[in-house]
PyMOL Python script that loads the backbone (N, CA, C, O; Angstrom):
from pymol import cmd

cmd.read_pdbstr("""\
ATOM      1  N   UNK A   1       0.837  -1.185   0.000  1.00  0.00           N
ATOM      2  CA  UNK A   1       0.000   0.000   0.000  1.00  0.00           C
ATOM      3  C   UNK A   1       0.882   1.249   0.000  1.00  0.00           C
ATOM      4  O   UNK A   1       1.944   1.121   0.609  1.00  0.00           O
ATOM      5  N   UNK A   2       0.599   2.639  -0.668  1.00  0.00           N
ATOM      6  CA  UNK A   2       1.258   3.413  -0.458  1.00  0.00           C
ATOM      7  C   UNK A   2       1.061   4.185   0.328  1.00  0.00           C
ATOM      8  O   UNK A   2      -0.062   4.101   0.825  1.00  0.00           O
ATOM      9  N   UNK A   3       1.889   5.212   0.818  1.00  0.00           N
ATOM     10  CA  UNK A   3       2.174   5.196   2.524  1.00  0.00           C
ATOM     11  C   UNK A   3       1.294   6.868   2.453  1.00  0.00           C
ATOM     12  O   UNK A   3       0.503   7.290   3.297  1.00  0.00           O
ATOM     13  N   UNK A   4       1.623   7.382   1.523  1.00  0.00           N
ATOM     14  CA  UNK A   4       0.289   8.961   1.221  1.00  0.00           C
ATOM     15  C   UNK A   4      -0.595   8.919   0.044  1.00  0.00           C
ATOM     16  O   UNK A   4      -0.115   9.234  -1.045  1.00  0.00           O
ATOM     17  N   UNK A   5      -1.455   8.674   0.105  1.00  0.00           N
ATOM     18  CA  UNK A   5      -2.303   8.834  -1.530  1.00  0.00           C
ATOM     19  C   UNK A   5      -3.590   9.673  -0.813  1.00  0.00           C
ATOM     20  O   UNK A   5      -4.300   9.176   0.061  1.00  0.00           O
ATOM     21  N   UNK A   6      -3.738  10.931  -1.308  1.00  0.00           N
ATOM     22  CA  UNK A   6      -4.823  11.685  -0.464  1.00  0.00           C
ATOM     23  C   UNK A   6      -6.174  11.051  -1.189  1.00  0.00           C
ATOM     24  O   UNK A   6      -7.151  11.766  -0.969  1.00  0.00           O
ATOM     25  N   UNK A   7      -6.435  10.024  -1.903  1.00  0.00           N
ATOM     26  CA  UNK A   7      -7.990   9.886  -2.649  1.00  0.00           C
ATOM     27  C   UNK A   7      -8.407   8.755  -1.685  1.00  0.00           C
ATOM     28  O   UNK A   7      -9.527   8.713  -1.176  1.00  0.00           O
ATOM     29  N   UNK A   8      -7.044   7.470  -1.375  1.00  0.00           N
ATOM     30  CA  UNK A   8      -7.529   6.151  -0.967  1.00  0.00           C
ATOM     31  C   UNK A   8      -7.694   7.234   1.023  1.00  0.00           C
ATOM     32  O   UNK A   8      -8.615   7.161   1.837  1.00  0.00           O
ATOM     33  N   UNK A   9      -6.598   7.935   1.086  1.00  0.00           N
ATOM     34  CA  UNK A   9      -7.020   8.354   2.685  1.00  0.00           C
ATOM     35  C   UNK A   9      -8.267   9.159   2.600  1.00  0.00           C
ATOM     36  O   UNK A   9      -9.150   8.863   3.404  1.00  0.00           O
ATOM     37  N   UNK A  10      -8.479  10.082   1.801  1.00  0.00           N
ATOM     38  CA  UNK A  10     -10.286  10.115   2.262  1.00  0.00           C
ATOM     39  C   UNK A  10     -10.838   9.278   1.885  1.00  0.00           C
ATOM     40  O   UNK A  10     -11.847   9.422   2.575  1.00  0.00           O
ATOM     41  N   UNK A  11     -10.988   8.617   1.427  1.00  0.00           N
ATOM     42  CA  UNK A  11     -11.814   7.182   1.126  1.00  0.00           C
ATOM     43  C   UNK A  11     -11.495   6.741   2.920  1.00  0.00           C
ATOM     44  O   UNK A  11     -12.411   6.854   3.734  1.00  0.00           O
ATOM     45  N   UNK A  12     -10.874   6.521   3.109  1.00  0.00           N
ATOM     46  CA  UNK A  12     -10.014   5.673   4.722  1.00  0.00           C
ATOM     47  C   UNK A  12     -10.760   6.390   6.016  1.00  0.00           C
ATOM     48  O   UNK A  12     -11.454   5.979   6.946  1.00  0.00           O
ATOM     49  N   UNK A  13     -10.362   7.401   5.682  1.00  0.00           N
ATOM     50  CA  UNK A  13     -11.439   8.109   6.766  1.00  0.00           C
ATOM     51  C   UNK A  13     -12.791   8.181   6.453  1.00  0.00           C
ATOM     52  O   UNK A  13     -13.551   7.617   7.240  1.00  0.00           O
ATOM     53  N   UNK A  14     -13.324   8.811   5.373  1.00  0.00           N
ATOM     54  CA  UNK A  14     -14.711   8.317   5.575  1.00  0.00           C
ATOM     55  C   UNK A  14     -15.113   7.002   5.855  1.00  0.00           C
ATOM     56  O   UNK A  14     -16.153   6.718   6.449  1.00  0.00           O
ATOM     57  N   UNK A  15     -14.279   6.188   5.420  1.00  0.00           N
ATOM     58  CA  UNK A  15     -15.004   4.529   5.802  1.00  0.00           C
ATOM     59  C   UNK A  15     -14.692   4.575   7.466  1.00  0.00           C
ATOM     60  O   UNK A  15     -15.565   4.024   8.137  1.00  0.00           O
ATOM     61  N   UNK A  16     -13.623   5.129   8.175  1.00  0.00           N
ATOM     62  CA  UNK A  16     -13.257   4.837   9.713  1.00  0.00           C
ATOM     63  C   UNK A  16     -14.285   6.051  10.328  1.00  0.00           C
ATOM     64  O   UNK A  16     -13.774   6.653  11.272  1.00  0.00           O
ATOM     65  N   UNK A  17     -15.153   6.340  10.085  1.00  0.00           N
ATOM     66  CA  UNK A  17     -16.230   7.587  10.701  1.00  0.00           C
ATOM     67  C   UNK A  17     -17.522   6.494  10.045  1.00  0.00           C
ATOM     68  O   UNK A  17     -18.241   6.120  10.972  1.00  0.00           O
ATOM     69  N   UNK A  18     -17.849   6.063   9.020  1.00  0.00           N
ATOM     70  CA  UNK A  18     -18.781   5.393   8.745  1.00  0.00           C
ATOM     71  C   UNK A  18     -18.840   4.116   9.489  1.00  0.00           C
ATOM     72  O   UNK A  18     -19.910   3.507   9.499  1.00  0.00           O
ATOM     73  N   UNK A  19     -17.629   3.558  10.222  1.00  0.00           N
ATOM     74  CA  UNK A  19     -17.577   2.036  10.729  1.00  0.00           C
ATOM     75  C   UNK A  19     -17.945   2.702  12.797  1.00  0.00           C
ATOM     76  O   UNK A  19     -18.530   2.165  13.737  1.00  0.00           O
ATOM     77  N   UNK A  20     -17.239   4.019  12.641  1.00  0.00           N
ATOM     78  CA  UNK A  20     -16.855   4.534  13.914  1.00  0.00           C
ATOM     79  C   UNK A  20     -18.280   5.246  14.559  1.00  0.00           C
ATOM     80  O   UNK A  20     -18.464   5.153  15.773  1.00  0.00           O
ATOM     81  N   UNK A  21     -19.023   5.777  13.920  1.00  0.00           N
ATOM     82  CA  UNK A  21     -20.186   6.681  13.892  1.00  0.00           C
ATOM     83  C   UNK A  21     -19.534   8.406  14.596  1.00  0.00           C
ATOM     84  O   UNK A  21     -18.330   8.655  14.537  1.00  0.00           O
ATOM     85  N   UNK A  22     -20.089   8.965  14.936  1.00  0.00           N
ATOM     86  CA  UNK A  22     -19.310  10.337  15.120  1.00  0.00           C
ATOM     87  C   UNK A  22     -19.029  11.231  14.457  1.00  0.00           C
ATOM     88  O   UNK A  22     -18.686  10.986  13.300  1.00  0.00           O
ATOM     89  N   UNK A  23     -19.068  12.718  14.961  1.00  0.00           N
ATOM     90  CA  UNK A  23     -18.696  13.482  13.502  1.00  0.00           C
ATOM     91  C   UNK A  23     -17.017  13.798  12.874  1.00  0.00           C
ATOM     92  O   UNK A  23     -15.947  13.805  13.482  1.00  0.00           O
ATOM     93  N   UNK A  24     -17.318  14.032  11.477  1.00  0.00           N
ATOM     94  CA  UNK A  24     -16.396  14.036  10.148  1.00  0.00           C
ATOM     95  C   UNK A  24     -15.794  15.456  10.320  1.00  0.00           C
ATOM     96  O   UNK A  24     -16.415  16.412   9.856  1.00  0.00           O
ATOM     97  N   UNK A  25     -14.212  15.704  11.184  1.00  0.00           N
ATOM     98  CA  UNK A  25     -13.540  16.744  11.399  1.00  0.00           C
ATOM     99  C   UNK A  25     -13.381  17.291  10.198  1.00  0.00           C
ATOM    100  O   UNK A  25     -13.568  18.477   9.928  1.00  0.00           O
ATOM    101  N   UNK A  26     -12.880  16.059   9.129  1.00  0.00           N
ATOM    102  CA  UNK A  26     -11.907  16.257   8.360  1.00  0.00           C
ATOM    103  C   UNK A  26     -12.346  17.154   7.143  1.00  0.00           C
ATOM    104  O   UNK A  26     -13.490  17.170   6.690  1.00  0.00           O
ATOM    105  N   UNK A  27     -11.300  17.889   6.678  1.00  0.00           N
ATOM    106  CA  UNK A  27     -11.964  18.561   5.301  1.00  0.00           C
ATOM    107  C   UNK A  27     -12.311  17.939   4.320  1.00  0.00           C
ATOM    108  O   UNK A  27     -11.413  17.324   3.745  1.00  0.00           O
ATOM    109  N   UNK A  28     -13.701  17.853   3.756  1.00  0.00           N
ATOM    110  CA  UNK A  28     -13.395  16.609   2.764  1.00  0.00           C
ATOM    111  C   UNK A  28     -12.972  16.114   1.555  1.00  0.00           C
ATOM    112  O   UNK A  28     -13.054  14.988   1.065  1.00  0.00           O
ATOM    113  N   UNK A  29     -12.362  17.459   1.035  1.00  0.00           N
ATOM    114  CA  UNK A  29     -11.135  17.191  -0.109  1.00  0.00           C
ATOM    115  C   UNK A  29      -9.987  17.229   0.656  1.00  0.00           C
ATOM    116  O   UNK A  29      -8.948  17.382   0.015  1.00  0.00           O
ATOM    117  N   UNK A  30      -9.922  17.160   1.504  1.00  0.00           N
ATOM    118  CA  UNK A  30      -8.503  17.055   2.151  1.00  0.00           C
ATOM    119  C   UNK A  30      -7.631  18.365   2.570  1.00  0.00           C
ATOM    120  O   UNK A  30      -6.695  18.298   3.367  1.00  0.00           O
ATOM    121  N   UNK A  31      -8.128  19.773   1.824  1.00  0.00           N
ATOM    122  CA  UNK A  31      -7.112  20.653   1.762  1.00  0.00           C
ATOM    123  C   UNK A  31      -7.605  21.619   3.225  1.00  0.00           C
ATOM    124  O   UNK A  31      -8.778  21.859   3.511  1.00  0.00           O
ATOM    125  N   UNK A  32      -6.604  21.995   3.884  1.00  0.00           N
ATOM    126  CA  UNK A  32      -6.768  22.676   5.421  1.00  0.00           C
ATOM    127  C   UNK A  32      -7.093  23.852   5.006  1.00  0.00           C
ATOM    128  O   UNK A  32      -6.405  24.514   4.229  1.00  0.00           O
ATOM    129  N   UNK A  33      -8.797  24.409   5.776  1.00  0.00           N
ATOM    130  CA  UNK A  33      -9.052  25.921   5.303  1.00  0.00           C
ATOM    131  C   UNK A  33      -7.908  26.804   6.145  1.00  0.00           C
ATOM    132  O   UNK A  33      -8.077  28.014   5.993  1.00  0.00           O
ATOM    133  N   UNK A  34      -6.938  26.498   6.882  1.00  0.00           N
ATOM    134  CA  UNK A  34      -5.872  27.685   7.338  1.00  0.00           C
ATOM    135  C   UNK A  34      -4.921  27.627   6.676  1.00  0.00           C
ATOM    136  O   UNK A  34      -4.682  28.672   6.072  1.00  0.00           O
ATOM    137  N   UNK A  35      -4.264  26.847   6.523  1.00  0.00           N
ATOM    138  CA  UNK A  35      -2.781  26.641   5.589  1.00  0.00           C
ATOM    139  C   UNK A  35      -2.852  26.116   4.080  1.00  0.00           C
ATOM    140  O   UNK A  35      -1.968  25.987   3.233  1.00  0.00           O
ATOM    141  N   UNK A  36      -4.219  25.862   4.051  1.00  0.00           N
ATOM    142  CA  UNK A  36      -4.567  25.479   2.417  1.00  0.00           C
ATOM    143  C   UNK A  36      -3.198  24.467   1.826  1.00  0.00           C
ATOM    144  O   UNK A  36      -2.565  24.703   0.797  1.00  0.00           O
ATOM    145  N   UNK A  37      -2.983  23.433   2.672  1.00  0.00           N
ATOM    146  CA  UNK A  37      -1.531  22.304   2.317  1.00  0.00           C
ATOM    147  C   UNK A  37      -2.861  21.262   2.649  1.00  0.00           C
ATOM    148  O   UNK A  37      -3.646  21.392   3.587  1.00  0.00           O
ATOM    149  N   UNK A  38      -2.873  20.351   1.753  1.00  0.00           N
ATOM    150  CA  UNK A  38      -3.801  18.941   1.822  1.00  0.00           C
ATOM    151  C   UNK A  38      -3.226  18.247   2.837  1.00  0.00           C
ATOM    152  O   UNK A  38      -2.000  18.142   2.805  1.00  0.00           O
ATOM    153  N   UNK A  39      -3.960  17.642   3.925  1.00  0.00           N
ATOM    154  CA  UNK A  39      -3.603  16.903   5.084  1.00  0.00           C
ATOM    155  C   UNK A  39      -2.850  15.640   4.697  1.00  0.00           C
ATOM    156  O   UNK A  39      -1.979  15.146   5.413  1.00  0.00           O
ATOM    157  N   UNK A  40      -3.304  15.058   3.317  1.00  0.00           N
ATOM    158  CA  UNK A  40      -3.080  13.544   3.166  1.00  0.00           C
ATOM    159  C   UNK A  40      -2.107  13.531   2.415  1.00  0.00           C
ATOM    160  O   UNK A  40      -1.813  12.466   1.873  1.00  0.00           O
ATOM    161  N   UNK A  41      -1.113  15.038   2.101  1.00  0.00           N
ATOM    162  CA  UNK A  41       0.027  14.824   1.730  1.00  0.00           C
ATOM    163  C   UNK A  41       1.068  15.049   2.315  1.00  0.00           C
ATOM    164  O   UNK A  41       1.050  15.686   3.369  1.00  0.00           O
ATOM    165  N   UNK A  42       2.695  14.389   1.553  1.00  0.00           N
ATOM    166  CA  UNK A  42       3.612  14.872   3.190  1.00  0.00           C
ATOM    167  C   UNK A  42       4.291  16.118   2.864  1.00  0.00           C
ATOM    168  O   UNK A  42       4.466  16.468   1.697  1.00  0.00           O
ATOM    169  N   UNK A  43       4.668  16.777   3.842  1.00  0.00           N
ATOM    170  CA  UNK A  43       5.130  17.952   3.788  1.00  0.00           C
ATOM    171  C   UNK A  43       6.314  17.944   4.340  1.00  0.00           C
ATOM    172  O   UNK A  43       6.239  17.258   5.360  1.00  0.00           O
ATOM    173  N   UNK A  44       7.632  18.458   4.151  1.00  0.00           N
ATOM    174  CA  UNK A  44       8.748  18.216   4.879  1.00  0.00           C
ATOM    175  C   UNK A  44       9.128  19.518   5.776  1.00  0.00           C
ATOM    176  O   UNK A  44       9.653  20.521   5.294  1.00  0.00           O
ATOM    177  N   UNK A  45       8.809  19.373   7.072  1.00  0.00           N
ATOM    178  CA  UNK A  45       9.469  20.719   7.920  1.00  0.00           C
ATOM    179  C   UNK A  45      10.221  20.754   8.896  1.00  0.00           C
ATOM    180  O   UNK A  45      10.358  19.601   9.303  1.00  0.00           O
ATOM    181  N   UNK A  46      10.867  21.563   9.581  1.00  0.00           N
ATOM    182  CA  UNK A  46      11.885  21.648  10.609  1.00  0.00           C
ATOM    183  C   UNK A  46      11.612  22.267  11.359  1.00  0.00           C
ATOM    184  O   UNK A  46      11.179  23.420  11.376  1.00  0.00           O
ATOM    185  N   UNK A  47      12.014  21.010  12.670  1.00  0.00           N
ATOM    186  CA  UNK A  47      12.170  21.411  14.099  1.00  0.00           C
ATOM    187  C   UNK A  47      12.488  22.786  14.933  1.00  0.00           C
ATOM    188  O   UNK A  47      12.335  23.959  14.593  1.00  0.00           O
ATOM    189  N   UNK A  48      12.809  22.421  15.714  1.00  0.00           N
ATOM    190  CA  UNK A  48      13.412  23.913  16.552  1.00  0.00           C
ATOM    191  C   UNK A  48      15.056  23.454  17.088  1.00  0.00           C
ATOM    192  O   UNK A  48      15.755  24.018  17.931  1.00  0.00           O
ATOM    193  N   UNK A  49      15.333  22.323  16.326  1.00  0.00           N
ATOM    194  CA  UNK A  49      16.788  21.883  16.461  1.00  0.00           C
ATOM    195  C   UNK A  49      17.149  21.744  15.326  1.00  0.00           C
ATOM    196  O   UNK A  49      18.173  21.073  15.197  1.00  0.00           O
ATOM    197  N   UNK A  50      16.479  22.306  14.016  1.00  0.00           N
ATOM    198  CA  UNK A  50      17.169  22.175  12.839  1.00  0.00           C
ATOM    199  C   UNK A  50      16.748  21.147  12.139  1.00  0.00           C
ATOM    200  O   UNK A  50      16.799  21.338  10.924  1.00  0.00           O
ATOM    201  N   UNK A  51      16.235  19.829  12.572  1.00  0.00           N
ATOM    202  CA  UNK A  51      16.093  18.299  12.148  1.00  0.00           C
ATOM    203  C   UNK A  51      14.470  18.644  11.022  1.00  0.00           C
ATOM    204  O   UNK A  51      13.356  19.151  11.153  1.00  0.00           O
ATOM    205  N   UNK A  52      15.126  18.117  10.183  1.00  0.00           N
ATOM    206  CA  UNK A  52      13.839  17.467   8.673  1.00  0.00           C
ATOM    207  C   UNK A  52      12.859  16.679   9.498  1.00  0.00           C
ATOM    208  O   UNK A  52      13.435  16.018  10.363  1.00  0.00           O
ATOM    209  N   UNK A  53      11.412  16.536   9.488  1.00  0.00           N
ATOM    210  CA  UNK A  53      10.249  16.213   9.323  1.00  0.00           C
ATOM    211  C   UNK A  53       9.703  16.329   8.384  1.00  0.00           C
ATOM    212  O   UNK A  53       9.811  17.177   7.498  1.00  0.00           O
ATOM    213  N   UNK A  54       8.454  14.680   8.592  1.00  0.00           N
ATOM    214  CA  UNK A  54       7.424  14.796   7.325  1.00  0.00           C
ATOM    215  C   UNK A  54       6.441  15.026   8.298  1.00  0.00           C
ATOM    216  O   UNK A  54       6.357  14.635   9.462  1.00  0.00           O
ATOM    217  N   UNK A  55       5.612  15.831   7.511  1.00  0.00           N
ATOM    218  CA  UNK A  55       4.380  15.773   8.710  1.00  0.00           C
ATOM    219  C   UNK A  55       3.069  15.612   7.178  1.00  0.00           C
ATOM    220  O   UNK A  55       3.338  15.759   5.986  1.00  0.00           O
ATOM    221  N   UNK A  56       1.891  15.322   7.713  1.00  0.00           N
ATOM    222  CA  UNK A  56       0.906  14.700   6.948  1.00  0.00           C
ATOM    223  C   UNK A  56       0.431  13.376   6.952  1.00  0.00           C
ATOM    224  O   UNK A  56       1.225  12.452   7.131  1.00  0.00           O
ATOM    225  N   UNK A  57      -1.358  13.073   6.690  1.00  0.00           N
ATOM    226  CA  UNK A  57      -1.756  11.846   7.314  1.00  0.00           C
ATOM    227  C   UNK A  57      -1.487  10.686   6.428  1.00  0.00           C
ATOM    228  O   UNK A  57      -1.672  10.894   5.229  1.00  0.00           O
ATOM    229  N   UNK A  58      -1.126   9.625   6.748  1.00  0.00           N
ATOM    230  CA  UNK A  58      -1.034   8.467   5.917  1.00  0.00           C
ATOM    231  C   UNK A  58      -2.474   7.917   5.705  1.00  0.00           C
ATOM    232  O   UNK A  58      -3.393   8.093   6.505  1.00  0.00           O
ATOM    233  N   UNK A  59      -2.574   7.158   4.413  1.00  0.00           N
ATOM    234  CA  UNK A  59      -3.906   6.450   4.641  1.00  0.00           C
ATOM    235  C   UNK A  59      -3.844   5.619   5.886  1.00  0.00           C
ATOM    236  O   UNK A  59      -4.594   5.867   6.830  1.00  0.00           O
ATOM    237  N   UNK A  60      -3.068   4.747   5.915  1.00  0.00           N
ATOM    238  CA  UNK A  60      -3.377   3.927   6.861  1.00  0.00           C
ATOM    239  C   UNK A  60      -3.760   4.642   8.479  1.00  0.00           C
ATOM    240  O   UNK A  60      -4.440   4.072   9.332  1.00  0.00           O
ATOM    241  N   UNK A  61      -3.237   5.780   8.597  1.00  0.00           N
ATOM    242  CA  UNK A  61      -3.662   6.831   9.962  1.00  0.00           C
ATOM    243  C   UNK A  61      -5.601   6.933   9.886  1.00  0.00           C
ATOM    244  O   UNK A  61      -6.537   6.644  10.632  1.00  0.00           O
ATOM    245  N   UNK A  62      -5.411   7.535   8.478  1.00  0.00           N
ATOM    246  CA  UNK A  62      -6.815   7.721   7.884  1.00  0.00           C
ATOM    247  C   UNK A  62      -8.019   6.724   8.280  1.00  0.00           C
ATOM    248  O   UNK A  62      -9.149   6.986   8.692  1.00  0.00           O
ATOM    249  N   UNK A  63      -7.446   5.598   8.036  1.00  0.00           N
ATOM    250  CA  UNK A  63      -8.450   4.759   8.401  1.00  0.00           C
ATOM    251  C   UNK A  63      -7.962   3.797   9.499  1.00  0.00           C
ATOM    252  O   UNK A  63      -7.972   2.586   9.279  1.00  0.00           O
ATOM    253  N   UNK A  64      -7.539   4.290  10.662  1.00  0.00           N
ATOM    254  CA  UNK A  64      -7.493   4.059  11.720  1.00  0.00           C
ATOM    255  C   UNK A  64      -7.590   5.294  12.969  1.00  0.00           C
ATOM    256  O   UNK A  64      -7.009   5.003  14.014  1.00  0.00           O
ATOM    257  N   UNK A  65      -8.135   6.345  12.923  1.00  0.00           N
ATOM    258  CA  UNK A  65      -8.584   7.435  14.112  1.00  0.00           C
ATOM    259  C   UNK A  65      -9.370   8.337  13.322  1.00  0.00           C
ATOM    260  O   UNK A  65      -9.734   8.203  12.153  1.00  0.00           O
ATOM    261  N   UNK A  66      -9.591   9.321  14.164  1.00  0.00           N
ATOM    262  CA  UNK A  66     -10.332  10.263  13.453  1.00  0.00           C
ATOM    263  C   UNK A  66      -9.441  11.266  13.569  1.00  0.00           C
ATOM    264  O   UNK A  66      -8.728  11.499  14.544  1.00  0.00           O
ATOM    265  N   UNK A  67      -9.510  11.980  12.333  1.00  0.00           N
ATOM    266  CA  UNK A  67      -9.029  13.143  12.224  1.00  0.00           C
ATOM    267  C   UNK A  67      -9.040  14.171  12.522  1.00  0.00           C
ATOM    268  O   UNK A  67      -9.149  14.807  11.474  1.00  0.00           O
ATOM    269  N   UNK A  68      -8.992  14.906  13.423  1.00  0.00           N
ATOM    270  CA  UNK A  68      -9.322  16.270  14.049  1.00  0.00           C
ATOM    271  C   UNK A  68      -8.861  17.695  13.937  1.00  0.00           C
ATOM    272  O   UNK A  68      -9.422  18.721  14.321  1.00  0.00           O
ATOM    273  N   UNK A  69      -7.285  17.464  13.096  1.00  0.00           N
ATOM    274  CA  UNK A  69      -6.640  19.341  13.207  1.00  0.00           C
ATOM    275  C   UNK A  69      -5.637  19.032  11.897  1.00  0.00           C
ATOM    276  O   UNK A  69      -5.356  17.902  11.497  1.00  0.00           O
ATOM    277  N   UNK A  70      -5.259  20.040  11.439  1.00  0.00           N
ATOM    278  CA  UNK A  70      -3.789  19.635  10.411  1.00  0.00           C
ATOM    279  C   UNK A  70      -2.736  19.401  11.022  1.00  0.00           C
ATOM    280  O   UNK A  70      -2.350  19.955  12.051  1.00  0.00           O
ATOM    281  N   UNK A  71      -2.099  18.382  10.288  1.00  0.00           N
ATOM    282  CA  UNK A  71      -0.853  17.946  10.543  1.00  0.00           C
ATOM    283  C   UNK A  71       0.035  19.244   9.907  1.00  0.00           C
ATOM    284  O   UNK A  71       1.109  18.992  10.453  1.00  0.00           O
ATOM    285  N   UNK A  72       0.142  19.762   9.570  1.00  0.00           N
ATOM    286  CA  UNK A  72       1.207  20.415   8.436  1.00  0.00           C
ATOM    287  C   UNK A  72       0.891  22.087   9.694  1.00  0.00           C
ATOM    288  O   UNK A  72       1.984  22.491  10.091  1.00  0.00           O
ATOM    289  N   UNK A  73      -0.110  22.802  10.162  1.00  0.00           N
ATOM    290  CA  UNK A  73      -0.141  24.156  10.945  1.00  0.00           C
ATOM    291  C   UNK A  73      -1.272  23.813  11.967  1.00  0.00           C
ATOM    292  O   UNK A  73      -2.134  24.668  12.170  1.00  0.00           O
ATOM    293  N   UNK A  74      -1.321  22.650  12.604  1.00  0.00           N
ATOM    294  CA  UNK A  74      -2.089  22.413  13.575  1.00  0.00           C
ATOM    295  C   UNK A  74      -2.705  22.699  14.095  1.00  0.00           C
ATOM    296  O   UNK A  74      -2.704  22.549  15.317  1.00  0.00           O
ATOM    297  N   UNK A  75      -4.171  23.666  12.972  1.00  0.00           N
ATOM    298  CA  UNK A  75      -4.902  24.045  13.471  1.00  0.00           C
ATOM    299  C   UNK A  75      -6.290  22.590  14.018  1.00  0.00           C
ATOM    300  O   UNK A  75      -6.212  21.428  13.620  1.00  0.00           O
ATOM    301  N   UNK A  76      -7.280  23.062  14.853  1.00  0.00           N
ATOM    302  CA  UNK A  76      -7.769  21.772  15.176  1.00  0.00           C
ATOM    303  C   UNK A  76      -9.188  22.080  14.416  1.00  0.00           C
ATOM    304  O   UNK A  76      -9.708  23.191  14.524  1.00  0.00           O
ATOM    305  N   UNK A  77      -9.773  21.051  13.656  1.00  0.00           N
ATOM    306  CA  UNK A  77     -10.671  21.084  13.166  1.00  0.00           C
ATOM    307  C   UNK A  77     -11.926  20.826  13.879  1.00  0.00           C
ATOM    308  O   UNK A  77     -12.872  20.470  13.176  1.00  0.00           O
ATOM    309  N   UNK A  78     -12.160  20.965  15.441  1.00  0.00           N
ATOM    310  CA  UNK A  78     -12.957  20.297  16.535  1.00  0.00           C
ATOM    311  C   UNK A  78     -13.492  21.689  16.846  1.00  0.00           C
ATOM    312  O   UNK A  78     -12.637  22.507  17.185  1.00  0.00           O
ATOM    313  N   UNK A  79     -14.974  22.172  16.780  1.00  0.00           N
ATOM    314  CA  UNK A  79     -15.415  23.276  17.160  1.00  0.00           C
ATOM    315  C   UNK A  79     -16.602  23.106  18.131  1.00  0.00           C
ATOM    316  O   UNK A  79     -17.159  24.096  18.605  1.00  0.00           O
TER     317      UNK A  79
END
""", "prot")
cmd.dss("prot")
cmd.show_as("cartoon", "prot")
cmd.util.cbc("prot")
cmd.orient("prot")
């Protein structure tokens, strides 16, 4: 499976909210109304020690929790 594909992870999350019942944080094209960077892709950023990160949801995240804020400017999608 590949480890970011933003179509199969919303597919992933809607099926883990449809199996889960509860409400759907997530944006549902994927793209964050604050930072406008798609959640289900990776983004590479740096620490406060200099060190590379990916940040962004994997499918497999997708369809295992619910989604609640962006990974990429962490805003929380929970109001």
């Amino acid at each position: 499976m590949e480890k970011y594909n933003k179509l199969k992870a919303i597919a992933a999350q809607k099926e883990y909210i449809r199996e889960n019942g509860g409400p759907f944080f997530a944006p549902k094209h994927g793209v964050c109304w604050k930072c406008h960077k798609n959640i289900y892709e990776p983004e590479t950023a740096i620490n406060a020690n200099g060190n590379e990160y990916i940040t962004g949801i994997t499918v497999e995240e997708a369809g295992n929790r619910r989604i609640t804020g962006c990974p990429h400017c962490n805003r929380s999608y929970c109001s």
